[in-house]
Biopython code that builds the backbone (N, CA, C, O; Angstrom):
import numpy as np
from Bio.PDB.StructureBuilder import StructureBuilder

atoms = [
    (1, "UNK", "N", (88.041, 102.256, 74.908)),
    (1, "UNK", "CA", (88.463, 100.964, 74.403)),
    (1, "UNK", "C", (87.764, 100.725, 73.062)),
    (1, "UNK", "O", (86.541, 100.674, 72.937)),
    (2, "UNK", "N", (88.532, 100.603, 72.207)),
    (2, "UNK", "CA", (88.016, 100.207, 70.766)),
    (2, "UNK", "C", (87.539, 98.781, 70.388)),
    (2, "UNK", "O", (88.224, 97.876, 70.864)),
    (3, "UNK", "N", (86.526, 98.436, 69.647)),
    (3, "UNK", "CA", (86.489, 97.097, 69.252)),
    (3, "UNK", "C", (87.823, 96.550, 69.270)),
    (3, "UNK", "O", (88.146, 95.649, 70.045)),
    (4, "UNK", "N", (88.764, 97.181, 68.263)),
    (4, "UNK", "CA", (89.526, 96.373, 67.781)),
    (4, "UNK", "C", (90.509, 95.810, 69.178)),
    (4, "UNK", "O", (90.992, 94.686, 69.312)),
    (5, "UNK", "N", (90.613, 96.981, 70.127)),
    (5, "UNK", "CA", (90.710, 96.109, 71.751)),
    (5, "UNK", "C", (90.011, 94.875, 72.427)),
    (5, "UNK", "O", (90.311, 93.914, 73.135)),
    (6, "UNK", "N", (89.328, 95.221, 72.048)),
    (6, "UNK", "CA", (88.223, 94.218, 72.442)),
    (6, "UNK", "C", (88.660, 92.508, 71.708)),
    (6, "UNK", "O", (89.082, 91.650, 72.482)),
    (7, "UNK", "N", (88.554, 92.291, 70.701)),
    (7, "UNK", "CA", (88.836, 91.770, 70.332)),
    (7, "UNK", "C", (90.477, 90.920, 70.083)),
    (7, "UNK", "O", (90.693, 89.839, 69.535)),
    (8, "UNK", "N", (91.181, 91.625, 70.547)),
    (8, "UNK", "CA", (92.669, 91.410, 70.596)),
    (8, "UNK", "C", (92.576, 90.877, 71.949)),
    (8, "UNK", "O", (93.309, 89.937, 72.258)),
    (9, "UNK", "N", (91.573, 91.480, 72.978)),
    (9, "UNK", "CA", (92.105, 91.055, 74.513)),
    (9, "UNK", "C", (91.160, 89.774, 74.428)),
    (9, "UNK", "O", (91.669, 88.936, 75.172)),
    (10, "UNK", "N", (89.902, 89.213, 73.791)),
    (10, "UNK", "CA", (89.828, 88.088, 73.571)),
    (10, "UNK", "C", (90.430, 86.924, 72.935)),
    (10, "UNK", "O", (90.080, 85.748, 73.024)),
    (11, "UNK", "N", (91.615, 87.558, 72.126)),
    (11, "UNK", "CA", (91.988, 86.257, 71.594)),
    (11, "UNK", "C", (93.340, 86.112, 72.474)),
    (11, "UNK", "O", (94.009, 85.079, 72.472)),
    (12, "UNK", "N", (93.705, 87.407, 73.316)),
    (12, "UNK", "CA", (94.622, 86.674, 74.206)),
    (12, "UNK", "C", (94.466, 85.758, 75.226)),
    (12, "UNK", "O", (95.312, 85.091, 75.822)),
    (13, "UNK", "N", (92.853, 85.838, 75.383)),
    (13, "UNK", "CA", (92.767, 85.341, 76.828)),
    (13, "UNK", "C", (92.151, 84.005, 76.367)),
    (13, "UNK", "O", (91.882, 83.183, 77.243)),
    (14, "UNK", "N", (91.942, 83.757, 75.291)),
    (14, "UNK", "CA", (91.465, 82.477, 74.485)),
    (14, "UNK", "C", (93.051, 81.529, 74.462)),
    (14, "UNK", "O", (93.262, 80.376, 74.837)),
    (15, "UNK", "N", (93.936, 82.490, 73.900)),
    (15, "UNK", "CA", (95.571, 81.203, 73.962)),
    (15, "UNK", "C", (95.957, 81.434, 75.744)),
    (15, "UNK", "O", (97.065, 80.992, 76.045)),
    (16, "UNK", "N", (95.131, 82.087, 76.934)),
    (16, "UNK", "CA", (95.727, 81.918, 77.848)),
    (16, "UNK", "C", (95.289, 80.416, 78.525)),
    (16, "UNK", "O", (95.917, 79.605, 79.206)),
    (17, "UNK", "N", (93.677, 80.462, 77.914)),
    (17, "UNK", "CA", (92.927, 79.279, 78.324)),
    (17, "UNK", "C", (93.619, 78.306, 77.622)),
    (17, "UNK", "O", (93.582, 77.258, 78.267)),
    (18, "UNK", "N", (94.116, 78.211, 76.783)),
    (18, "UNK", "CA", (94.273, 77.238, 75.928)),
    (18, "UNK", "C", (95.324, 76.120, 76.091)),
    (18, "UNK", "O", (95.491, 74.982, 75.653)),
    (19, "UNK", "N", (96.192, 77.289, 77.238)),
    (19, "UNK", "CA", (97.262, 76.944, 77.890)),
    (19, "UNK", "C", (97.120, 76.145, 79.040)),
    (19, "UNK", "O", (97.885, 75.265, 79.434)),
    (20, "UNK", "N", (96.074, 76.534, 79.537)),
    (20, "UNK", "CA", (95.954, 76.326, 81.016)),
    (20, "UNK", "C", (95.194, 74.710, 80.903)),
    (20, "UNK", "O", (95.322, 73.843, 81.768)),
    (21, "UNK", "N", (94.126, 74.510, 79.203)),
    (21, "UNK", "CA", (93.820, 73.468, 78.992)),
    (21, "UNK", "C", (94.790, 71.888, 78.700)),
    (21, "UNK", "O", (94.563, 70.678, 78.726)),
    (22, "UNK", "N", (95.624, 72.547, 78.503)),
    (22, "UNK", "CA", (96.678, 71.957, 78.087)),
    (22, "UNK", "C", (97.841, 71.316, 79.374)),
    (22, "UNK", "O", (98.899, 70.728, 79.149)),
    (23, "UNK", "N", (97.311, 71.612, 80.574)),
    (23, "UNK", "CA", (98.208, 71.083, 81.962)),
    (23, "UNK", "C", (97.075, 70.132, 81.975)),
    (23, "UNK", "O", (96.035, 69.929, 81.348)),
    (24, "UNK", "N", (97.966, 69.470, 83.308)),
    (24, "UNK", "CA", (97.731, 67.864, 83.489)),
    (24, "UNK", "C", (96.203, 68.569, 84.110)),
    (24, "UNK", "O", (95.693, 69.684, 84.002)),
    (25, "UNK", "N", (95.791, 67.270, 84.807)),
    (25, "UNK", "CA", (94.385, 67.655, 84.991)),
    (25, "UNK", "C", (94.291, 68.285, 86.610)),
    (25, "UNK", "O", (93.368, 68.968, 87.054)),
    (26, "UNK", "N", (95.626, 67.807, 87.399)),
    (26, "UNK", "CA", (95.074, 68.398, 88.421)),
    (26, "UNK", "C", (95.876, 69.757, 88.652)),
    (26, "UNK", "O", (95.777, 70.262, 89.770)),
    (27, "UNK", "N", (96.497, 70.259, 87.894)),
    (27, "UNK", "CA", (97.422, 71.495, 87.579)),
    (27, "UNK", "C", (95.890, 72.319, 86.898)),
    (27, "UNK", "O", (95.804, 73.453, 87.367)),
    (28, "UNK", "N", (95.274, 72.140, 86.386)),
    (28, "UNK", "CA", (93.922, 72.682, 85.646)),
    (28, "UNK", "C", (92.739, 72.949, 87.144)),
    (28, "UNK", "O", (92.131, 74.009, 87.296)),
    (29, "UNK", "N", (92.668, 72.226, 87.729)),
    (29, "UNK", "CA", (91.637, 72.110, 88.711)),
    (29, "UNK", "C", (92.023, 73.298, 89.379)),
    (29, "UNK", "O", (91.300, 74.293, 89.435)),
    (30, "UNK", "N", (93.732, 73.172, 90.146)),
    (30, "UNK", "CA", (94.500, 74.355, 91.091)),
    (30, "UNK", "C", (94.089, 75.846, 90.315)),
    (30, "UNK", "O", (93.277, 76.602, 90.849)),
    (31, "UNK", "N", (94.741, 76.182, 88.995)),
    (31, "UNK", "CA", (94.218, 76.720, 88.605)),
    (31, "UNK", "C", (93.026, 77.726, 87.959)),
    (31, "UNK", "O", (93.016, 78.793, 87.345)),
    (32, "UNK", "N", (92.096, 76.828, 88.424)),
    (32, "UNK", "CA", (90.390, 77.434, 88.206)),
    (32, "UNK", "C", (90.152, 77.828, 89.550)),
    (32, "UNK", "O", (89.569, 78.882, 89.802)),
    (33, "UNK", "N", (90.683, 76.830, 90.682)),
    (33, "UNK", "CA", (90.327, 77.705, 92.262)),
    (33, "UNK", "C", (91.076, 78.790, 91.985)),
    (33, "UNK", "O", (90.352, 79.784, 92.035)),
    (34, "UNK", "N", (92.428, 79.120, 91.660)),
    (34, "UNK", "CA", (93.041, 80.368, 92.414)),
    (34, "UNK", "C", (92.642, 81.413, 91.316)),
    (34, "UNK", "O", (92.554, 82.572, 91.721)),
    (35, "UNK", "N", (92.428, 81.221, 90.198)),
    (35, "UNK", "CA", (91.208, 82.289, 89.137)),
    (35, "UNK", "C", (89.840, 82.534, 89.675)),
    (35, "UNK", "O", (89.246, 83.484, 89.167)),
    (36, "UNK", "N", (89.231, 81.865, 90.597)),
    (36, "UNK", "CA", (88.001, 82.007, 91.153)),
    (36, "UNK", "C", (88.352, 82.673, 91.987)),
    (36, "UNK", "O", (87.972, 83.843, 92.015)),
    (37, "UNK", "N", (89.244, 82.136, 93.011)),
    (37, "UNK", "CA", (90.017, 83.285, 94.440)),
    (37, "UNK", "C", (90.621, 84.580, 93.965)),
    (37, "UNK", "O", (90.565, 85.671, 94.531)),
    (38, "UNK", "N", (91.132, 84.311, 92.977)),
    (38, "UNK", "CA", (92.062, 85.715, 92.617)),
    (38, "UNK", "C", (90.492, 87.082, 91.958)),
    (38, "UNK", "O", (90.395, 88.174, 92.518)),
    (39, "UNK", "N", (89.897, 86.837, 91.253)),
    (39, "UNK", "CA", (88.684, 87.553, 90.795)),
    (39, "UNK", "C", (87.669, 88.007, 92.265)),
    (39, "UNK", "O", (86.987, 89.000, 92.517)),
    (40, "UNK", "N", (87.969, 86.770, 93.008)),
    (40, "UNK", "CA", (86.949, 87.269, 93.893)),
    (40, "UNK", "C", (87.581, 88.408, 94.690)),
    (40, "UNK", "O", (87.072, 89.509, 94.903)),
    (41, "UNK", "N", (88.611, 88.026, 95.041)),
    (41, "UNK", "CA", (89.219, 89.425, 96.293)),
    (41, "UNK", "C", (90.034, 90.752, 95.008)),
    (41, "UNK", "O", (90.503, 91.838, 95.347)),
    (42, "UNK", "N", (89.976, 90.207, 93.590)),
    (42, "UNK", "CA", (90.284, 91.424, 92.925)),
    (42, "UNK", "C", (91.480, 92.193, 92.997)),
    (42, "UNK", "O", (91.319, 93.410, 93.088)),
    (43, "UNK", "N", (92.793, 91.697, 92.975)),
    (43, "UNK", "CA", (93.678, 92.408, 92.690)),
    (43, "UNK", "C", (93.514, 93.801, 91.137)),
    (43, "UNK", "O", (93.485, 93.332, 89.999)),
    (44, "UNK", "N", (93.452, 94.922, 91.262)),
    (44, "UNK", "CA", (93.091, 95.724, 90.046)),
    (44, "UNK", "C", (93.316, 95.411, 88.601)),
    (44, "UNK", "O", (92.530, 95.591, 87.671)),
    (45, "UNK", "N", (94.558, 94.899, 88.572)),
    (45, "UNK", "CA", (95.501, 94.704, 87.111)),
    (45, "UNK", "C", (95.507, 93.166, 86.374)),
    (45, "UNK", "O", (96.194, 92.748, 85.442)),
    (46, "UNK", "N", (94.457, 92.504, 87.183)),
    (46, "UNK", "CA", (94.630, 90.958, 87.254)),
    (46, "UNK", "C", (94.006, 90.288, 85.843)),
    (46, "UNK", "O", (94.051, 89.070, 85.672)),
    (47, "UNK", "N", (93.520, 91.041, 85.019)),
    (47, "UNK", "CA", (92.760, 90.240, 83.801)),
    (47, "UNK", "C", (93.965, 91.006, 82.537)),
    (47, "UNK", "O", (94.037, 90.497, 81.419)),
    (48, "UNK", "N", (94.648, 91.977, 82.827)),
    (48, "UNK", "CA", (95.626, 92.642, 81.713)),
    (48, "UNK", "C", (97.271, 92.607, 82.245)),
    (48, "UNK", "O", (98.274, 92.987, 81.642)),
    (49, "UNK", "N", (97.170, 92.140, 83.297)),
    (49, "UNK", "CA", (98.270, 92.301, 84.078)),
    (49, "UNK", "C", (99.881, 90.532, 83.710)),
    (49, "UNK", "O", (99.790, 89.504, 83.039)),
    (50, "UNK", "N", (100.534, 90.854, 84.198)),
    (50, "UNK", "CA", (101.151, 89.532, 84.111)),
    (50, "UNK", "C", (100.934, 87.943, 85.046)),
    (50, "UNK", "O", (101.105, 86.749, 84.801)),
    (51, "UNK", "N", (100.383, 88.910, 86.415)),
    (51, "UNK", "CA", (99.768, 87.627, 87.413)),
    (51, "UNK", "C", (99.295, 86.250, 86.996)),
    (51, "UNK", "O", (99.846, 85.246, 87.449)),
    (52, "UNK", "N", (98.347, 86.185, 86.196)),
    (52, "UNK", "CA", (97.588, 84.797, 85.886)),
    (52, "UNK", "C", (98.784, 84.392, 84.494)),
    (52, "UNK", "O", (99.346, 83.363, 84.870)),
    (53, "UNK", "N", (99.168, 84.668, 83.549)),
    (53, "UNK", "CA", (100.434, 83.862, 82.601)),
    (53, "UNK", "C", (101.552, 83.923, 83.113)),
    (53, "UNK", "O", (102.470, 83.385, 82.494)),
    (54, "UNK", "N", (101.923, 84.781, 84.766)),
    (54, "UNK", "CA", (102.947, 83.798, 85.338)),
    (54, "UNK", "C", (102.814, 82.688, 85.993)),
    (54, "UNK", "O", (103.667, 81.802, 86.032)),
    (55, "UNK", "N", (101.626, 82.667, 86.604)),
    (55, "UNK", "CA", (101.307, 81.309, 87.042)),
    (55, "UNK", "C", (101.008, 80.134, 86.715)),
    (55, "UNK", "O", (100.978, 79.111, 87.399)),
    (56, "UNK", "N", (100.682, 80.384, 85.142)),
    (56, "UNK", "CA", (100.367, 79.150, 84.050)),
    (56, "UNK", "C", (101.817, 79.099, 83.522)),
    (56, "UNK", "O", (101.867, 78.203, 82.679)),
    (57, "UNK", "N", (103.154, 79.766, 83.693)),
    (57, "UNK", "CA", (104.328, 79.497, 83.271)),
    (57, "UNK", "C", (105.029, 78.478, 84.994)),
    (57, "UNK", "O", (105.929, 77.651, 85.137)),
    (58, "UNK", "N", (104.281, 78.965, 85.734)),
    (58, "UNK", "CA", (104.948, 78.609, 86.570)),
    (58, "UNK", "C", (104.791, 77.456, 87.031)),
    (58, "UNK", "O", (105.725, 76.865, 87.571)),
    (59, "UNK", "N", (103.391, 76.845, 86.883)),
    (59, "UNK", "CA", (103.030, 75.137, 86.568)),
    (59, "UNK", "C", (103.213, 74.950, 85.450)),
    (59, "UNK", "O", (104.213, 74.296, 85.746)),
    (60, "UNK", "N", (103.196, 74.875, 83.963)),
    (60, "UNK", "CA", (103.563, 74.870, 82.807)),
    (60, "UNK", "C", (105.300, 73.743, 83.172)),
    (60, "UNK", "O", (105.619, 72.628, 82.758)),
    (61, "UNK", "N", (106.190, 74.953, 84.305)),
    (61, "UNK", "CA", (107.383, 74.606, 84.304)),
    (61, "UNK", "C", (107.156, 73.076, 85.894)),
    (61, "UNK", "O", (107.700, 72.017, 86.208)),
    (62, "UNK", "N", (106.331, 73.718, 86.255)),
    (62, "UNK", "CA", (106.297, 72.206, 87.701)),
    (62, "UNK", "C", (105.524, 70.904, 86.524)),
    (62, "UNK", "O", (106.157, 69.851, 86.605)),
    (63, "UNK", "N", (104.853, 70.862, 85.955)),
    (63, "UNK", "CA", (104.728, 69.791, 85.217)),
    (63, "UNK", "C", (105.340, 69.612, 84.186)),
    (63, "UNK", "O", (104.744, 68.799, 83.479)),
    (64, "UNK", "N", (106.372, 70.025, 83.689)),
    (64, "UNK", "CA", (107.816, 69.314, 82.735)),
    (64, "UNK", "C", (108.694, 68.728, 83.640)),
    (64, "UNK", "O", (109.317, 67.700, 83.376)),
    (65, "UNK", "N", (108.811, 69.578, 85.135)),
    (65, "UNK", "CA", (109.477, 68.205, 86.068)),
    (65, "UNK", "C", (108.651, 67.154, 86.483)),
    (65, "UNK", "O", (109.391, 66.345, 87.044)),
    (66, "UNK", "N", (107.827, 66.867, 86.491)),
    (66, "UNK", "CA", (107.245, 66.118, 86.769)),
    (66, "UNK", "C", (106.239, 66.001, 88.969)),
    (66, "UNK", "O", (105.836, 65.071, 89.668)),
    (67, "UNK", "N", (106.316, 67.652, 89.143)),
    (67, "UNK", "CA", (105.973, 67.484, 90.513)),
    (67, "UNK", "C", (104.252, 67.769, 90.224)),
    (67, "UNK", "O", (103.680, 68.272, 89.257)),
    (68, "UNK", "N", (103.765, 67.242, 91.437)),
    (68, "UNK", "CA", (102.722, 67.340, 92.077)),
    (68, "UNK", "C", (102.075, 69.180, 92.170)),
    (68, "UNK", "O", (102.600, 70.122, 92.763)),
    (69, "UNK", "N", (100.887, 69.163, 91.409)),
    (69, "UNK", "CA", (100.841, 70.436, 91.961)),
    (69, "UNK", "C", (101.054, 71.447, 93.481)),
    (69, "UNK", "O", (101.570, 72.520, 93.795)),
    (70, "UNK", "N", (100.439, 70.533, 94.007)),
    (70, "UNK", "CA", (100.231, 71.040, 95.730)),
    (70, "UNK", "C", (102.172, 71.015, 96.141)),
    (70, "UNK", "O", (102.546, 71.508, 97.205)),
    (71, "UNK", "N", (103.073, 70.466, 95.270)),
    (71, "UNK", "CA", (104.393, 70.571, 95.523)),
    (71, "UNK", "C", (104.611, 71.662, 95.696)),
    (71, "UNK", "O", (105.128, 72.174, 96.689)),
    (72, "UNK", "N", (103.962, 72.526, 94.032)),
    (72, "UNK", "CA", (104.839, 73.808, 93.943)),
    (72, "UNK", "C", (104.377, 74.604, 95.161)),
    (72, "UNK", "O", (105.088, 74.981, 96.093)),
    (73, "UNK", "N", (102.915, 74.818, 94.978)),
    (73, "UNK", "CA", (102.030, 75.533, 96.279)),
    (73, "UNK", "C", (101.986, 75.240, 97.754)),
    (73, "UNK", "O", (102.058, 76.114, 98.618)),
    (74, "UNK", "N", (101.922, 74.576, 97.873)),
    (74, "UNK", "CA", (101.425, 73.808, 99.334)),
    (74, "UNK", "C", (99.970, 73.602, 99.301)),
    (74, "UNK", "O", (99.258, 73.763, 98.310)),
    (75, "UNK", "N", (99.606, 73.248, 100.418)),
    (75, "UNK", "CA", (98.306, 72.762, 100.527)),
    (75, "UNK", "C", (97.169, 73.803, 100.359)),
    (75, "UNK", "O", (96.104, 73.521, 99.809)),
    (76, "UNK", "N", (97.537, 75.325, 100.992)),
    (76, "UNK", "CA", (96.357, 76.450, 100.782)),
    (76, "UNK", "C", (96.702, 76.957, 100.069)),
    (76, "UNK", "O", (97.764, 77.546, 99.868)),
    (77, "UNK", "N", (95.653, 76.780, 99.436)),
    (77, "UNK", "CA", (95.481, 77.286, 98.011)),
    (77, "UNK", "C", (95.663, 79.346, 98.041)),
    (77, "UNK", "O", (96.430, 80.168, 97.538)),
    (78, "UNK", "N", (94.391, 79.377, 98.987)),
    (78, "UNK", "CA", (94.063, 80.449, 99.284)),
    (78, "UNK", "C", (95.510, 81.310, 99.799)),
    (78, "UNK", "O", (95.539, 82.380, 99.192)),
    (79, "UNK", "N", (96.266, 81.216, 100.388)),
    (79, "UNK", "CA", (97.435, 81.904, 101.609)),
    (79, "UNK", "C", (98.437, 81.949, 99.775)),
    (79, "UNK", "O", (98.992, 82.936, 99.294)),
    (80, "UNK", "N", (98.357, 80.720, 99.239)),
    (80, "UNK", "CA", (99.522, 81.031, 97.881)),
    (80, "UNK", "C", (99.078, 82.669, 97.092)),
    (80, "UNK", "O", (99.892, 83.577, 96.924)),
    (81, "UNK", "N", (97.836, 82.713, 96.759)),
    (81, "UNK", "CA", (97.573, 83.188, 96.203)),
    (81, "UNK", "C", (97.680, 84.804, 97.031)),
    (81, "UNK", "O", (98.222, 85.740, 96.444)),
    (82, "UNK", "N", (97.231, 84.933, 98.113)),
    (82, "UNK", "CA", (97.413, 85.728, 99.027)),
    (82, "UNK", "C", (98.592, 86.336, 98.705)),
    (82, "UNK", "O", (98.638, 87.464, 98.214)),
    (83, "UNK", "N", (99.618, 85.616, 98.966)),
    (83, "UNK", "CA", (100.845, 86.147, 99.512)),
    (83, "UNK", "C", (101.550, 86.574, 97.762)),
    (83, "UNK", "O", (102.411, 87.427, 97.548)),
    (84, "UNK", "N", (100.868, 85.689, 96.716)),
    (84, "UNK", "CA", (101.574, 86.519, 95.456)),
    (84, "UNK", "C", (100.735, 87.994, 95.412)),
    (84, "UNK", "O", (101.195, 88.779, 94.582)),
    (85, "UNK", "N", (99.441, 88.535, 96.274)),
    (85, "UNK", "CA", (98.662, 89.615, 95.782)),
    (85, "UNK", "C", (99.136, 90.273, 96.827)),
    (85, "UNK", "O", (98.548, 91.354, 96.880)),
    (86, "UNK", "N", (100.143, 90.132, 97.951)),
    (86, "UNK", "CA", (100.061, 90.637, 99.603)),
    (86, "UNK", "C", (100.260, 92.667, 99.229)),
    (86, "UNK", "O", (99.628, 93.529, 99.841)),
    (87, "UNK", "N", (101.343, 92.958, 98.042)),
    (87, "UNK", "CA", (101.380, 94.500, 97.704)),
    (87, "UNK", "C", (100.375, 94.961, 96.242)),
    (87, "UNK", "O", (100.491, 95.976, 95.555)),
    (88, "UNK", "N", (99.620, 94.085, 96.124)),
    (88, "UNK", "CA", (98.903, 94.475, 95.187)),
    (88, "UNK", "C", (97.600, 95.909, 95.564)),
    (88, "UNK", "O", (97.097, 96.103, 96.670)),
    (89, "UNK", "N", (97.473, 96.275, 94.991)),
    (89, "UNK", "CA", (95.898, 97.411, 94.568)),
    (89, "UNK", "C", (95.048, 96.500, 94.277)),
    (89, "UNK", "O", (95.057, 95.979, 93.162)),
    (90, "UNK", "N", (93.946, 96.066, 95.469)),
    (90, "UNK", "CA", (93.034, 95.839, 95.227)),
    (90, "UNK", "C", (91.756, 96.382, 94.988)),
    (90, "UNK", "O", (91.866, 97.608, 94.950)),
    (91, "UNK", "N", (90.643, 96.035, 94.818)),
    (91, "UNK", "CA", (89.352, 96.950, 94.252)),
    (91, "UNK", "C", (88.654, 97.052, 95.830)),
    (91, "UNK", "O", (87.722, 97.847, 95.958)),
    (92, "UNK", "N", (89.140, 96.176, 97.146)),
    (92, "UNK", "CA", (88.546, 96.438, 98.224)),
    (92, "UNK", "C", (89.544, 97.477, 98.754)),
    (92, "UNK", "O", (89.113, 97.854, 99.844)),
    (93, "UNK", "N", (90.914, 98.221, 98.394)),
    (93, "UNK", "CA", (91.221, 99.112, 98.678)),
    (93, "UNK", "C", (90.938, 100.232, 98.298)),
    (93, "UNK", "O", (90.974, 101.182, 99.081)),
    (94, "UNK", "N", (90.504, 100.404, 96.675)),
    (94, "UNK", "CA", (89.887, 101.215, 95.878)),
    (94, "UNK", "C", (88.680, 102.040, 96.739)),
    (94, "UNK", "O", (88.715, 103.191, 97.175)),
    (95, "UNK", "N", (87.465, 100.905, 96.832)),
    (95, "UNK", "CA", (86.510, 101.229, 97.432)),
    (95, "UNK", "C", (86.752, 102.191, 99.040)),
    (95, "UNK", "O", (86.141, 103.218, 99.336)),
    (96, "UNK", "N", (87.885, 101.440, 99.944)),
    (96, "UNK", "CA", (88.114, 101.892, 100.743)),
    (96, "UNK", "C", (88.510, 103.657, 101.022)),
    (96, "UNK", "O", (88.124, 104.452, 101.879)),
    (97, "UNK", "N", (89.280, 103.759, 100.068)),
    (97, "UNK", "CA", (89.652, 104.922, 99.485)),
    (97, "UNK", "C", (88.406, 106.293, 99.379)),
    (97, "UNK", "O", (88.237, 107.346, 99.993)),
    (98, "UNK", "N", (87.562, 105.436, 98.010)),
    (98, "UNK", "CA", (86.404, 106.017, 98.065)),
    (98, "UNK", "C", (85.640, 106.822, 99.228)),
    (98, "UNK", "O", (85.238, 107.985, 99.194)),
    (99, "UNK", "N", (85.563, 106.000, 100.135)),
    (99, "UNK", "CA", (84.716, 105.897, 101.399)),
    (99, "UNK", "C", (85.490, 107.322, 102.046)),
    (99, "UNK", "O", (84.999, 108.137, 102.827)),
    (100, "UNK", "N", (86.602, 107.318, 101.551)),
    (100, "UNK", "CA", (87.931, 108.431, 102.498)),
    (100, "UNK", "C", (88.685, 108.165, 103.474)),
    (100, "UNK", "O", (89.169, 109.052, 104.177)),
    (101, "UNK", "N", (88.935, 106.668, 103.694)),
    (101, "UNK", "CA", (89.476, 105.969, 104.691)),
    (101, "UNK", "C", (90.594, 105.417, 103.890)),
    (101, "UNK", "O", (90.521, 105.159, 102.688)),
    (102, "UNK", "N", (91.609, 105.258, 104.626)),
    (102, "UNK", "CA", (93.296, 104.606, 104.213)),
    (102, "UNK", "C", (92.936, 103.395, 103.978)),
    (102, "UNK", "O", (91.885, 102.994, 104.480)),
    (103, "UNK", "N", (93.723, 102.540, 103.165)),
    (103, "UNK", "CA", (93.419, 101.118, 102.417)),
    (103, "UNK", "C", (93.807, 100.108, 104.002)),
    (103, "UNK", "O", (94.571, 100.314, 104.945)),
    (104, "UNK", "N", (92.666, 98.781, 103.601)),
    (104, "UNK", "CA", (93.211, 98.280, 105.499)),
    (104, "UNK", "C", (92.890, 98.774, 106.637)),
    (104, "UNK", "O", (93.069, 98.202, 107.713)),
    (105, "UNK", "N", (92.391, 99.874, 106.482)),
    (105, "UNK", "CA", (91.210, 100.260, 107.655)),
    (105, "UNK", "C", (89.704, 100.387, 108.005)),
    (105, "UNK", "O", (89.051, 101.053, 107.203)),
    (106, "UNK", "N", (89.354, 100.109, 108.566)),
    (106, "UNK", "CA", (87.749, 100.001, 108.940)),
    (106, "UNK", "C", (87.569, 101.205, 109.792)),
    (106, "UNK", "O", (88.432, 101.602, 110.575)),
    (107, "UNK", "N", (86.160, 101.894, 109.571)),
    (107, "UNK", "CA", (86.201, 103.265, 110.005)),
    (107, "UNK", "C", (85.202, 102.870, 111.544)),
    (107, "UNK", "O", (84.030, 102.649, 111.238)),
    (108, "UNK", "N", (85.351, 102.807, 112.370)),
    (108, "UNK", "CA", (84.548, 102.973, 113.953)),
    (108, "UNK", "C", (83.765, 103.923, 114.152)),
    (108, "UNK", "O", (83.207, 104.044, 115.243)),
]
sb = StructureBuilder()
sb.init_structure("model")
sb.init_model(0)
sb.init_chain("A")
sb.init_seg("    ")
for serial, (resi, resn, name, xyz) in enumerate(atoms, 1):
    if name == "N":
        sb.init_residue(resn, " ", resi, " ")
    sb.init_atom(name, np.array(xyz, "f"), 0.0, 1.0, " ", f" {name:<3s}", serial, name[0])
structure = sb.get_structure()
């Protein structure tokens, strides 16, 4: 990765924030949980990937109608986010892998 990468993937992720600053306030709040949830369980592709600027398009578009965040989502936060990562490559499958065990299994 070159500086000049480096620097390009900061100023994308500077107009991603910028975006996300820019929703109502409780469309911003939803948002910082499921970026905290989504980093923590680590889908692989999730900081270069399309996941997080479809989801700021996808409230972006629930607050020009005018709904409630928890409209678009429902109430768990956690299970939304889940179920957009349910075929994803995660880094706890990665590891799993590592170990020499199939992704989703625990070794006895």
């Amino acid at each position: 990765m070159s500086i000049h990468d480096i620097i390009e993937g900061k100023k994308q992720w500077r107009a991603h924030m910028a975006r996300v600053k820019s929703l109502p306030p409780d469309y911003q709040i939803v948002y910082k949980e499921m970026q905290r949830y989504l980093f923590k369980v680590g889908p692989t592709g999730l900081t270069d990937g399309p996941l997080l600027p479809g989801i700021v398009d996808f409230f972006e578009e629930g607050a020009a109608e005018g709904k409630g965040v928890l409209e678009l989502i429902g109430e768990d936060v956690a299970a939304f986010c889940d179920d957009l990562i349910k075929d994803s490559r995660t880094y706890a499958d990665v590891y799993q892998e590592s170990l020499g065990g199939k992704p989703g299994t625990a070794e006895k």
